[in-house]
Backbone as numpy.savetxt, mean C-alpha at the origin, in Angstrom:
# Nx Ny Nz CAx CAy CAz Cx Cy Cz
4.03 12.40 -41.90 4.63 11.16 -41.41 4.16 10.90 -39.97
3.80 9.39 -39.82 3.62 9.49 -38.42 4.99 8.77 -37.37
4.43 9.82 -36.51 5.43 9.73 -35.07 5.58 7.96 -34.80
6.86 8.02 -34.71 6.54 6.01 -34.38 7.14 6.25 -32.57
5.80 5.76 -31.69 6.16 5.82 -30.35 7.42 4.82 -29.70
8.12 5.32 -29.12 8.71 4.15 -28.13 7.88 3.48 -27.32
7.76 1.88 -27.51 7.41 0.72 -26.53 7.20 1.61 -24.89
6.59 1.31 -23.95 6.81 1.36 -23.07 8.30 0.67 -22.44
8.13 -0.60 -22.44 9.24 -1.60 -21.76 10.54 -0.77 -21.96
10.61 -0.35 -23.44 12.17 0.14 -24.03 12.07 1.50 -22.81
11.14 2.23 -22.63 11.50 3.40 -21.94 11.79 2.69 -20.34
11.47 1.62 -20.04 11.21 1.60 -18.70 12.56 0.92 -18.31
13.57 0.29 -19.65 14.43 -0.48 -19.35 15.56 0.58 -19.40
15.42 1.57 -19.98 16.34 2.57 -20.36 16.61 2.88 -18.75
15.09 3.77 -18.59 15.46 4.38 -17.31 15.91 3.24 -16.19
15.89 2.19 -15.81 15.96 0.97 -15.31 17.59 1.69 -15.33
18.49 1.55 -16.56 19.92 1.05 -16.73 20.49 2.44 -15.89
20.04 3.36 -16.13 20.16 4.51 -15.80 20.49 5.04 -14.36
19.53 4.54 -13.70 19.13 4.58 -12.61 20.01 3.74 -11.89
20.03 2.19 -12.47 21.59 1.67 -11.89 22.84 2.10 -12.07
23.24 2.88 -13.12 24.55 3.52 -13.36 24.73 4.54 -12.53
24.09 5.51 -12.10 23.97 6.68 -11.19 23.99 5.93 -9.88
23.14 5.00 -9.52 23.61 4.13 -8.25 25.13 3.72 -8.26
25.72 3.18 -9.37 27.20 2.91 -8.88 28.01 3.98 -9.14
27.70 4.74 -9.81 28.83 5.94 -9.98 28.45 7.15 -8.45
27.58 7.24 -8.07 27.51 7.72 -6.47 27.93 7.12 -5.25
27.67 5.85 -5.43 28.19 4.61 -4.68 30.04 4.57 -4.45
30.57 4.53 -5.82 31.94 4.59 -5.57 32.51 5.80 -5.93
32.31 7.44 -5.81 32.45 8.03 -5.80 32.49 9.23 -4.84
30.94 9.06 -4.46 30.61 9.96 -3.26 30.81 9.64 -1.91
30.87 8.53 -1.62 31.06 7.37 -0.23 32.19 7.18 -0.33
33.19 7.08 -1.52 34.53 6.30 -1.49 34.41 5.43 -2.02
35.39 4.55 -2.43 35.74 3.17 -2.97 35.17 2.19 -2.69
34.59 1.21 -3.24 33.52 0.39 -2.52 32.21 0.59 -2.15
31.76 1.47 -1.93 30.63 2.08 -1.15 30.37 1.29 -0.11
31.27 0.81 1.13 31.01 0.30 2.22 30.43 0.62 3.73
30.11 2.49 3.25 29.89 3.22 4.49 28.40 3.27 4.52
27.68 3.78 3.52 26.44 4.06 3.33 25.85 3.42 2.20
26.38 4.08 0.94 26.10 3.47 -0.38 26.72 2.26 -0.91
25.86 1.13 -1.01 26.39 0.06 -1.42 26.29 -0.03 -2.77
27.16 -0.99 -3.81 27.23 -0.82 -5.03 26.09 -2.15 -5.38
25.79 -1.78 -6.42 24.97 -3.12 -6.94 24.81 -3.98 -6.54
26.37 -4.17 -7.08 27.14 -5.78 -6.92 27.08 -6.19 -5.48
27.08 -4.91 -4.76 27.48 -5.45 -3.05 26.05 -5.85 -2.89
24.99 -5.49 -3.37 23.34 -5.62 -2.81 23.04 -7.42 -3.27
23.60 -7.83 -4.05 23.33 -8.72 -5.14 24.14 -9.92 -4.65
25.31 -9.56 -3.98 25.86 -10.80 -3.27 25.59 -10.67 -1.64
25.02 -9.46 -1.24 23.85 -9.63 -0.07 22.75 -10.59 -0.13
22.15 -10.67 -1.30 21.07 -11.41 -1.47 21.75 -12.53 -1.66
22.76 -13.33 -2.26 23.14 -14.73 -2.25 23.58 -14.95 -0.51
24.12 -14.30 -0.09 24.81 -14.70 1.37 23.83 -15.06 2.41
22.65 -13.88 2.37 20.77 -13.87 2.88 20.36 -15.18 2.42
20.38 -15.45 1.71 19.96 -16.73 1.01 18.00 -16.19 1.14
16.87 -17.54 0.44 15.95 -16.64 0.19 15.06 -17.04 1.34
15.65 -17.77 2.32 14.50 -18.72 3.86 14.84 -16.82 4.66
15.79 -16.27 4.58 16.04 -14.93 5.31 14.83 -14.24 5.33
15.07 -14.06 3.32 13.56 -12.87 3.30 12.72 -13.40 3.69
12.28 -14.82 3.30 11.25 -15.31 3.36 10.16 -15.26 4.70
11.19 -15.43 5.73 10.88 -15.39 7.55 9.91 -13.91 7.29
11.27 -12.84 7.03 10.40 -11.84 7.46 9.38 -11.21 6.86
9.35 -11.51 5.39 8.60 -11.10 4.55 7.06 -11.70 4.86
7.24 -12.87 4.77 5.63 -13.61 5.33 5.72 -13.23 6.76
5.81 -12.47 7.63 5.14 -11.79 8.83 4.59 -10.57 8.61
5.70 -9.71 7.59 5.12 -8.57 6.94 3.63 -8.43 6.37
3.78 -9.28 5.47 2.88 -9.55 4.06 1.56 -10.08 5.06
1.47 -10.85 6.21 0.95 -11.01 7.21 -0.41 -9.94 8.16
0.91 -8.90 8.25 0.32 -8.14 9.20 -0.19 -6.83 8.27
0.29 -6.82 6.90 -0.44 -5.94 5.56 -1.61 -6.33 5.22
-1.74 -7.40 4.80 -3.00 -8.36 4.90 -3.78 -8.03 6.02
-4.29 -8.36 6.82 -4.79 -8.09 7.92 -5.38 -6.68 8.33
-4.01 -5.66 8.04 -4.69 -4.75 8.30 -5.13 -3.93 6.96
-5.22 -3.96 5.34 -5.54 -4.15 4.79 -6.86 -4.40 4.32
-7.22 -5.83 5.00 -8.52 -6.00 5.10 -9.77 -5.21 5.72
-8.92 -5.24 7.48 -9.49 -4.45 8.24 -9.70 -2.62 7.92
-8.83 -2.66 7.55 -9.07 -0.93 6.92 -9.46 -0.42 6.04
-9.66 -1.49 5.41 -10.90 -1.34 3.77 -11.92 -1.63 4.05
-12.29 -2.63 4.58 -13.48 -3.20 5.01 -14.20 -1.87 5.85
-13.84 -1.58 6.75 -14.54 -0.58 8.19 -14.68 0.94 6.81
-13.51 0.67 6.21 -13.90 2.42 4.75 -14.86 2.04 3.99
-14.72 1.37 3.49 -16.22 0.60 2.50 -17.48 0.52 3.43
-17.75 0.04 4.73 -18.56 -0.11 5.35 -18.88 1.40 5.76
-18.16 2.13 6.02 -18.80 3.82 6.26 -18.68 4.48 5.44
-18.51 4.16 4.28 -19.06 5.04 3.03 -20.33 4.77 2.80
-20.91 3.17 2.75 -22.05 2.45 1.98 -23.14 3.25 3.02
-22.68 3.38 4.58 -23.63 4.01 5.12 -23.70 5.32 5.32
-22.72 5.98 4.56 -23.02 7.65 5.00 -24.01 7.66 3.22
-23.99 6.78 2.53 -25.01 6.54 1.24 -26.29 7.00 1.89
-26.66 5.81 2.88 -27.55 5.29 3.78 -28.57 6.63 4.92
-27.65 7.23 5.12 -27.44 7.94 6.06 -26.65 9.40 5.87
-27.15 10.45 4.60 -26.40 11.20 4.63 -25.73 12.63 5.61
-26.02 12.59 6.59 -26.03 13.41 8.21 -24.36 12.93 8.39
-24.41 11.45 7.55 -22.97 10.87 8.46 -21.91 11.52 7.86
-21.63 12.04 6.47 -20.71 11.82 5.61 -19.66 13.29 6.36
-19.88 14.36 6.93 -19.17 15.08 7.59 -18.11 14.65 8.40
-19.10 13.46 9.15 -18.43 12.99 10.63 -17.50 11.88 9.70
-17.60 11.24 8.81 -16.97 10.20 8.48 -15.44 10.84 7.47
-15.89 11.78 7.30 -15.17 13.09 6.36 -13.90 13.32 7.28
-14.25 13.39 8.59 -13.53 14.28 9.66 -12.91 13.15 9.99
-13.65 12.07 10.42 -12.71 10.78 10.77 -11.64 10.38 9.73
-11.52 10.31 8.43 -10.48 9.96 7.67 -9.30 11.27 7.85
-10.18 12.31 7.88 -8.61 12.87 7.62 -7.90 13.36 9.11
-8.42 13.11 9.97 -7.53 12.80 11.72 -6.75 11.57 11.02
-7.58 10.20 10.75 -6.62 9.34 10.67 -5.29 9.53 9.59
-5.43 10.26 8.84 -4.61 10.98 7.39 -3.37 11.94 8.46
-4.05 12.68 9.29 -3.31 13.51 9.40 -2.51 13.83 10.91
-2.85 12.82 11.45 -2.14 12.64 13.28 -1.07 12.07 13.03
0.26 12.45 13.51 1.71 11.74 13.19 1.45 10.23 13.59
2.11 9.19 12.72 2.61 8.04 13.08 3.31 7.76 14.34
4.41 8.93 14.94 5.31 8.97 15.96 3.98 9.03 16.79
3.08 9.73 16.88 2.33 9.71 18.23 1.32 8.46 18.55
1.04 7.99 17.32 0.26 6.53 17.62 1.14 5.71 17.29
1.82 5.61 16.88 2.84 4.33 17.09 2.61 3.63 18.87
3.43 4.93 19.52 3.93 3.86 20.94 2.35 3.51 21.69
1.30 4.55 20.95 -0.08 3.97 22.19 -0.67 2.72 21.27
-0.02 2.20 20.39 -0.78 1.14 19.54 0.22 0.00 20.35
1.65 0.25 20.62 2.49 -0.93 21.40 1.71 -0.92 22.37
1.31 -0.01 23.49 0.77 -0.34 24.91 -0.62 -1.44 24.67
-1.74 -0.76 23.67 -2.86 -1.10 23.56 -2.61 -2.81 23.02
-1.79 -3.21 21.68 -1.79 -4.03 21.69 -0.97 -5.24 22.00
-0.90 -6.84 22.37 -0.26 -7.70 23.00 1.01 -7.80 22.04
2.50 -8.39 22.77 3.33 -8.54 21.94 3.20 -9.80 21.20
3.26 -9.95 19.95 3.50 -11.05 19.63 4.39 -12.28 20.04
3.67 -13.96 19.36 5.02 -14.47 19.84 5.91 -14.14 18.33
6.77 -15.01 18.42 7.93 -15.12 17.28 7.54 -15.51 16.08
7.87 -14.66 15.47 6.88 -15.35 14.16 5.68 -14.86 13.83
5.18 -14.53 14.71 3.37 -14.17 14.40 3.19 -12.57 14.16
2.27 -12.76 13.20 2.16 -10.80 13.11 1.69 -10.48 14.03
2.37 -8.93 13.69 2.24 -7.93 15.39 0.63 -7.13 15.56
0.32 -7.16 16.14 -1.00 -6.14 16.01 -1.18 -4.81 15.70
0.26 -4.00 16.34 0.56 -3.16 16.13 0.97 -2.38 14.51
1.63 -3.61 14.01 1.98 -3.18 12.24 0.68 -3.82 11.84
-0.04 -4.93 12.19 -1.47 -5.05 11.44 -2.40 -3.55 11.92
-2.30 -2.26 12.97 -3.53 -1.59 12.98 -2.66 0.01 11.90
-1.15 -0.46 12.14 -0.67 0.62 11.27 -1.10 0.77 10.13
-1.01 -0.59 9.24 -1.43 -0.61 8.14 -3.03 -0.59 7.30
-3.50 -1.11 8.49 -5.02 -0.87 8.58 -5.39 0.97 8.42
-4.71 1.44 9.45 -4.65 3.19 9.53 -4.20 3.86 8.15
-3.02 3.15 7.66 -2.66 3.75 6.43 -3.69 3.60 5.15
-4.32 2.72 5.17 -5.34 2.84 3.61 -6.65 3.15 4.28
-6.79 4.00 5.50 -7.87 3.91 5.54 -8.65 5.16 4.82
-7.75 6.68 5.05 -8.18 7.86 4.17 -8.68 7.76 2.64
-7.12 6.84 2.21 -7.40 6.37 0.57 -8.78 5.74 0.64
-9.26 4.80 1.16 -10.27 4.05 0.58 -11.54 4.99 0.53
-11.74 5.64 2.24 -13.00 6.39 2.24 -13.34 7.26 1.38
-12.16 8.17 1.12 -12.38 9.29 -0.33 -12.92 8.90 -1.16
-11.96 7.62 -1.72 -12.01 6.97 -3.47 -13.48 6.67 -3.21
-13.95 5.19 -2.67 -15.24 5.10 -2.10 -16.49 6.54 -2.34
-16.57 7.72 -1.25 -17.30 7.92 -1.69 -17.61 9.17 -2.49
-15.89 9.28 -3.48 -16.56 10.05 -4.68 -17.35 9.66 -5.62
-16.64 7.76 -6.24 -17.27 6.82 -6.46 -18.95 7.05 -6.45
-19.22 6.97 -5.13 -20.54 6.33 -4.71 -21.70 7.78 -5.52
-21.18 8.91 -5.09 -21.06 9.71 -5.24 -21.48 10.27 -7.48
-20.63 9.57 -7.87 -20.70 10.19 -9.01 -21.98 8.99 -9.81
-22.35 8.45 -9.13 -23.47 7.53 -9.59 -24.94 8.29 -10.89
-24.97 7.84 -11.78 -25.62 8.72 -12.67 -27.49 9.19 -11.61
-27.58 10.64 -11.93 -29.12 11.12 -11.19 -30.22 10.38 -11.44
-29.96 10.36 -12.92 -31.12 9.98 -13.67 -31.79 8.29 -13.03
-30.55 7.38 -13.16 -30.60 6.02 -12.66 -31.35 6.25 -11.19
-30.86 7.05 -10.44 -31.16 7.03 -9.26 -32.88 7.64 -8.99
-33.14 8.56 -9.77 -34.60 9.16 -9.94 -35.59 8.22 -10.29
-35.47 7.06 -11.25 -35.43 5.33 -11.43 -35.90 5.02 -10.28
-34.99 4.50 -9.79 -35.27 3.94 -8.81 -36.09 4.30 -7.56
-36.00 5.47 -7.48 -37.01 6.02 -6.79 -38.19 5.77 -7.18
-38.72 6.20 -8.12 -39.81 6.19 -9.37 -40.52 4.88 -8.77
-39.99 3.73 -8.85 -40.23 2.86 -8.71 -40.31 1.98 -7.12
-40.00 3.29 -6.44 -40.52 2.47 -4.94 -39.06 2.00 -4.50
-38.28 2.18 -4.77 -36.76 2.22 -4.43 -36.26 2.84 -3.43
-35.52 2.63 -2.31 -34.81 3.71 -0.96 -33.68 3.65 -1.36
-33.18 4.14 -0.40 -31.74 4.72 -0.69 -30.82 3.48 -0.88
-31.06 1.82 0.34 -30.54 0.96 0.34 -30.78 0.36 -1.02
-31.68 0.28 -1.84 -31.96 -0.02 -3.08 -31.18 0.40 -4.14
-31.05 1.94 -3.64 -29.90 3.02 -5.01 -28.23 2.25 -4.50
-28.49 2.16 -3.09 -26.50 1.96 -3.07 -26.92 0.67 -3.66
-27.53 -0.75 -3.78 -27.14 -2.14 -4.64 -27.17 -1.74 -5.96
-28.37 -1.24 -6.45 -28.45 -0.91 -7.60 -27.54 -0.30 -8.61
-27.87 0.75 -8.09 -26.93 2.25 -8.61 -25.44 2.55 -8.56
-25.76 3.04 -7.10 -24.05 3.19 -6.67 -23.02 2.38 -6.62
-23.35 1.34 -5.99 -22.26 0.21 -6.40 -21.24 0.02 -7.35
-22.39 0.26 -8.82 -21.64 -0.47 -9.66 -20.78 0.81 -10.07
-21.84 2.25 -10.35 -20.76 3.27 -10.69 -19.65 3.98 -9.78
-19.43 2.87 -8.59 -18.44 3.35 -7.76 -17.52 2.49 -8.26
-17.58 1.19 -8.47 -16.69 0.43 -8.71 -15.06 0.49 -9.29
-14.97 1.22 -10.66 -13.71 2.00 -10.46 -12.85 2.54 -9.72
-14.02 3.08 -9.09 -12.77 4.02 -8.38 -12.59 3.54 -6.79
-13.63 2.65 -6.66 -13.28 1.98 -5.63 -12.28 0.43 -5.74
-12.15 0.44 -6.84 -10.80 -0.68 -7.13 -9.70 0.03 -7.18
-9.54 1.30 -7.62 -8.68 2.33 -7.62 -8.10 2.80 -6.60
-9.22 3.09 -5.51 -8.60 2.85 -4.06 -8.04 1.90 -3.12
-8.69 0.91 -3.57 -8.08 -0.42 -3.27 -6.67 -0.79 -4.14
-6.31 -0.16 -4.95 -5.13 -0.68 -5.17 -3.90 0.67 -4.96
-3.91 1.52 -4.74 -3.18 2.52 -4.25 -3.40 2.10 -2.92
-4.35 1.64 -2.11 -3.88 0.79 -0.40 -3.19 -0.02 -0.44
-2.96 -0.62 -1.36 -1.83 -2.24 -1.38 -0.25 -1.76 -1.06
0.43 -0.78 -1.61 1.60 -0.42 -1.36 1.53 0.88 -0.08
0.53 1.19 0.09 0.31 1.82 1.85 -0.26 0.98 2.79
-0.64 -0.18 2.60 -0.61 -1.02 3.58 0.71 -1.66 4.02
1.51 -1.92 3.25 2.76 -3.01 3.12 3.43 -2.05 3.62
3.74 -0.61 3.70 4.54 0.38 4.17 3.95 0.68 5.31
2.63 1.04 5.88 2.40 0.86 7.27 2.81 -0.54 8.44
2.75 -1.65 7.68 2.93 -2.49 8.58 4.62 -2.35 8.65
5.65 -1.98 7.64 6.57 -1.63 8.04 7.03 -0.74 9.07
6.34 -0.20 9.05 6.51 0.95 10.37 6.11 0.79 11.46
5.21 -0.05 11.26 4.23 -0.76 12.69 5.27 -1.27 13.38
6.17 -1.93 12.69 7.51 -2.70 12.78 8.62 -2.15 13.77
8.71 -1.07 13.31 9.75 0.09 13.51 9.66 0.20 14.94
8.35 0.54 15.41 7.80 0.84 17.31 8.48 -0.45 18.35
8.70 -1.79 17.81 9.68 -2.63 18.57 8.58 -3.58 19.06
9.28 -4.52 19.86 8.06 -5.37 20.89 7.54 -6.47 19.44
8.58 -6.47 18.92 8.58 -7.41 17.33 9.55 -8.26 17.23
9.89 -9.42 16.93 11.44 -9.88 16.25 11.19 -10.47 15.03
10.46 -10.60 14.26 10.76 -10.77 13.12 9.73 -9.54 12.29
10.41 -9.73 11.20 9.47 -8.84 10.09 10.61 -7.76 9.56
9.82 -7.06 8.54 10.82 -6.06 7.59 11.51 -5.15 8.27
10.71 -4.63 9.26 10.98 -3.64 9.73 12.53 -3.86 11.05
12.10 -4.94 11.41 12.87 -5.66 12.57 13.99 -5.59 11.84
14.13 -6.54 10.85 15.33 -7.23 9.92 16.11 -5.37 9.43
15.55 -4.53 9.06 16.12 -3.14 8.42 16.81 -2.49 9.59
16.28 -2.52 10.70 16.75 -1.73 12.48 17.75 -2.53 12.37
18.17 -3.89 12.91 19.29 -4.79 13.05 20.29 -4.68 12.03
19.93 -4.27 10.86 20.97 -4.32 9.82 22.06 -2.86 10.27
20.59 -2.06 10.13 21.19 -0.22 10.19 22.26 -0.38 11.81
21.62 -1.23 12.70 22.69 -1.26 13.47 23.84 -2.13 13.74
24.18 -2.70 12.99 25.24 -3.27 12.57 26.07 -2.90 11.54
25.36 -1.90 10.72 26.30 -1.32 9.65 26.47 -2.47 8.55
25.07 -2.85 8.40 25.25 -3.54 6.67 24.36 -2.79 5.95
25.25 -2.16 5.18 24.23 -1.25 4.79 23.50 -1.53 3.21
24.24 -2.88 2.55 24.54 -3.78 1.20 22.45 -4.56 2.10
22.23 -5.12 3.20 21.24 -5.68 3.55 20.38 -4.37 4.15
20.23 -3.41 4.49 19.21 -2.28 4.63 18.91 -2.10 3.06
19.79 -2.13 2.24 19.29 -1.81 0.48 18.72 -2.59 -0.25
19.34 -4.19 0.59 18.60 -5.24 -0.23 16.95 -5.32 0.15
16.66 -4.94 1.39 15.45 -5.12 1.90 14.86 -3.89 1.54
15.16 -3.09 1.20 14.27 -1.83 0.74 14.22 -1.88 -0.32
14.92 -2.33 -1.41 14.54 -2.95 -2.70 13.88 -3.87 -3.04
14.16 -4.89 -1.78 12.96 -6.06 -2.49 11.81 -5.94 -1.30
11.64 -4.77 -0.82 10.05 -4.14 -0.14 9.32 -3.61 -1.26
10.21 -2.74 -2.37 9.74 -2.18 -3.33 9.05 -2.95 -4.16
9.67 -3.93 -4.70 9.78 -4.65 -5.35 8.57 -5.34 -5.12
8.19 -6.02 -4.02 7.08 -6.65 -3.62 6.06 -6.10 -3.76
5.94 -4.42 -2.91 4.65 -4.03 -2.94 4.47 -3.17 -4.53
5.32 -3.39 -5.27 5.47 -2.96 -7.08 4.17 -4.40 -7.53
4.63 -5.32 -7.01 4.11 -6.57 -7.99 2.28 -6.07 -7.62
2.51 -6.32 -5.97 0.99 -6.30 -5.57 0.19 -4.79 -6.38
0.70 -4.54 -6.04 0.06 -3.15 -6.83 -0.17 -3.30 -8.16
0.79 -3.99 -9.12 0.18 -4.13 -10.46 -0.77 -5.37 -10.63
-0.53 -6.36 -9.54 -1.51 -7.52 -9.01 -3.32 -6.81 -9.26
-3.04 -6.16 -8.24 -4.74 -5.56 -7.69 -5.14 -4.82 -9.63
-4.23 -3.81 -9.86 -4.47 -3.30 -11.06 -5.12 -4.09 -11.95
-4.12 -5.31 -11.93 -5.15 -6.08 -13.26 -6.11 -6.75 -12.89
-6.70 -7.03 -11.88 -8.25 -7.76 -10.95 -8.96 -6.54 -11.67
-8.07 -4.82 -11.33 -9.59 -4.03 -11.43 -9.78 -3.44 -13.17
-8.48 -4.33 -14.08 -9.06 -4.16 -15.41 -9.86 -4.83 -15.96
-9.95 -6.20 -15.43 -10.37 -7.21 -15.36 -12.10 -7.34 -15.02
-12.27 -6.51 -13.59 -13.85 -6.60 -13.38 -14.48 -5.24 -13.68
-13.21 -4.19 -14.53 -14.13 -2.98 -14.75 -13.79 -2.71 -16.11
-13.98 -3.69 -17.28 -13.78 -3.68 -18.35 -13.98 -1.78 -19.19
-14.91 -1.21 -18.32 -15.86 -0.34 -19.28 -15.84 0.70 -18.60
-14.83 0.63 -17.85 -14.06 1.94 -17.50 -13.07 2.33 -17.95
-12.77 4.05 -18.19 -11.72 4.66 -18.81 -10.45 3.85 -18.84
-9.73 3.90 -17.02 -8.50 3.12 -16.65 -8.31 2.06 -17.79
-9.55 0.65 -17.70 -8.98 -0.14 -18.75 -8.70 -0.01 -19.61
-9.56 0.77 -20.52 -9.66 0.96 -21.88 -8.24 1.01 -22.50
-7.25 2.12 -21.29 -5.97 2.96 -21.55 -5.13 1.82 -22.01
């Protein structure tokens, strides 16, 4: 007989219900009645969001989404650009090796406050430079790796080709590498989408900001709403959930004939 699988959705809605029931039974249990101290109940998150109304998120979310973007760009772009040349240039790939994982591995707390000095405060409204170089910093390890294992696993034979034929190295990365990086360089690019959106949150966090996620979560935590610190960390999730399955389907989309899609 064959096994009849459960749907995905059915498993995902299960755990979904689940996951909210354990939220309210900790909520009014472990906190007390209500969950008005720490743990807010559902219901309290849900008529947070009607009272917020959606111009609230909206302010801070498009400064966020702003300064993710931005640095995003910038931090994929400069990883893609020093992978294609440690291709180019293989002497580089040590030094470029060493540069991702300092940036991977130096606390946030210590570049945070020299990224406030270095960069200008924003005005009101405008993304900060500071959560645009955070987030830039955060995808920058991911990309360089993915990039150049990618570049990296490019078939020999193709590449012996091209040689054969009067081909350099700049010839093998259009040719060759490119395309058999492509996977996994969409792969990296989309595991940066929800570490970009979480760096510029934090970028946030260092101050010398008034609007954005990060701003809006500090003001809440100090005021003791703790129904609006949950709503905004849920619908942070929530956001950088979509983008992430966003980018996913671009890279099922232009990498038909790779494993990932196939799945």
């Amino acid at each position: 007989m064959e096994e009849r699988r459960v749907p995905a959705w059915a498993t995902a809605s299960f755990s979904a219900v689940v996951l909210v029931g354990l939220w309210w039974f900790f909520a009014l249990t472990v906190v007390g009645p209500g969950g008005t101290q720490a743990i807010p109940t559902p219901w309290q998150v849900i008529q947070g969001y009607a009272e917020d109304g959606f111009a609230f998120y909206w302010t801070h979310f498009s400064v966020t989404l702003a300064e993710a973007a931005r640095g995003y760009l910038w931090g994929n772009g400069i990883a893609l650009a020093l992978a294609g040349l440690v291709m180019v240039i293989p002497r580089l790939e040590a030094v470029v090796s060493q540069i991702a994982v300092i940036t991977y591995c130096v606390p946030i707390v210590a570049i945070g406050p020299l990224a406030v000095i270095i960069f200008e405060v924003p005005s009101k409204g405008e993304p900060s430079g500071t959560a645009t170089f955070m987030a830039g910093l955060s995808v920058f390890f991911t990309t360089v790796v993915g990039s150049l294992l990618g570049l990296h696993a490019a078939d020999k034979a193709s590449l012996d080709l091209v040689s054969v034929y009067g081909g350099g190295t700049w010839t093998q990365l259009r040719k060759v590498r490119f395309i058999a990086a492509l996977p996994a360089v969409l792969t990296a690019l989309q595991i940066a989408v929800p570490a970009a959106f979480l760096g510029a949150v934090l970028g946030e966090y260092f101050g010398k900001v008034e609007t954005g996620i990060g701003v809006a979560m500090v003001v809440a935590q100090q005021a003791l709403n703790s129904p609006r610190v949950w709503g905004l960390a849920l619908a942070s999730g929530a956001v950088a959930l979509l983008l992430y399955l966003g980018v996913g389907l671009l890279t099922r989309l232009a990498t038909p004939w790779s494993k990932g899609a196939a799945a």
